[in-house]
C-alpha positions, 0 to 999 in steps of 0.5 A: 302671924300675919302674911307677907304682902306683896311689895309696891314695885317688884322690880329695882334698878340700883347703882352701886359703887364699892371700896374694897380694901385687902386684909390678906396676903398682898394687901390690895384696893380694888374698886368696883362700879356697876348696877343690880337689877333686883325682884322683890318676891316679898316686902323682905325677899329679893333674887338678883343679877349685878354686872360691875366693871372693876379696877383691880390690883395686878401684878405690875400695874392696874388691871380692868374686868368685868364682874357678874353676880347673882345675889339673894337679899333678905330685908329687915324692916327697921322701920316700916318701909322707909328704913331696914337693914338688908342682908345680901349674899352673893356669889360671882366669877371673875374671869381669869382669876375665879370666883368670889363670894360676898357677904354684907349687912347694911342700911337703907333709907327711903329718900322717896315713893320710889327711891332709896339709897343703901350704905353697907359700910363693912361687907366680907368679901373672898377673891379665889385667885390662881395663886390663893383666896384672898380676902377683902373688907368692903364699903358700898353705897348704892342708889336702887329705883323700885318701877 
């Protein structure tokens, strides 16, 4: 077994942009929009903080907020460095109504030295509302820079 070699660039900047679509109770659509700032331990193990503005559903109109998460991603080369499928697990509050809790597998491709860009087409999402969990299936594209 050989050992893991330390990645070219440790830090990532990422714009990330998300769909979420509501399969429970009140079906909603909610949008998301922010950046992740990643350091990559290893070639496959990176620890996380994302800030994103979200456009939520509300009970009368569209309502705004702000929603930071912490992530943990575990990358599966596919394809020595320029393609893999990274798993990411993250965890967030959203202030005035709870935590939530994101779970997704997606795709990377590398479109430079530096540059890559990340499709999650289905991620699992749970919103912990006053009221109730609901529950979201969400889509992703994000745009990362290693430096």
């Amino acid at each position: 077994m050989s050992a893991e070699v330390a990645p070219p660039y440790n830090l990532r900047a990422t714009v990330v942009a998300t769909s979420a679509f509501g399969l429970t109770h009140d079906r909603f659509f909610n949008q998301l929009g922010g950046a992740r700032l990643d350091y990559r331990f290893t070639e496959r193990f990176a620890f996380g903080a994302v800030l994103s503005y979200v456009n939520l559903k509300g009970k009368d109109e569209r309502v705004h907020n702000v929603l930071p998460e912490v992530t943990f991603e575990y990358r599966l080369p596919l394809s020595g460095e320029k393609f893999g499928a990274p798993i990411r697990y993250s965890l967030g509050y959203l202030a005035k109504n709870g935590p939530t809790l994101r779970l997704g597998l997606g795709v990377d491709f590398g479109l430079s030295e530096k540059a890559s860009l990340e499709l999650v087409p289905l991620e699992a999402m749970v919103w912990v509302t006053r009221e109730r969990p609901e529950v979201s299936a969400d889509a992703t594209i994000a745009l990362r820079f290693g430096f």
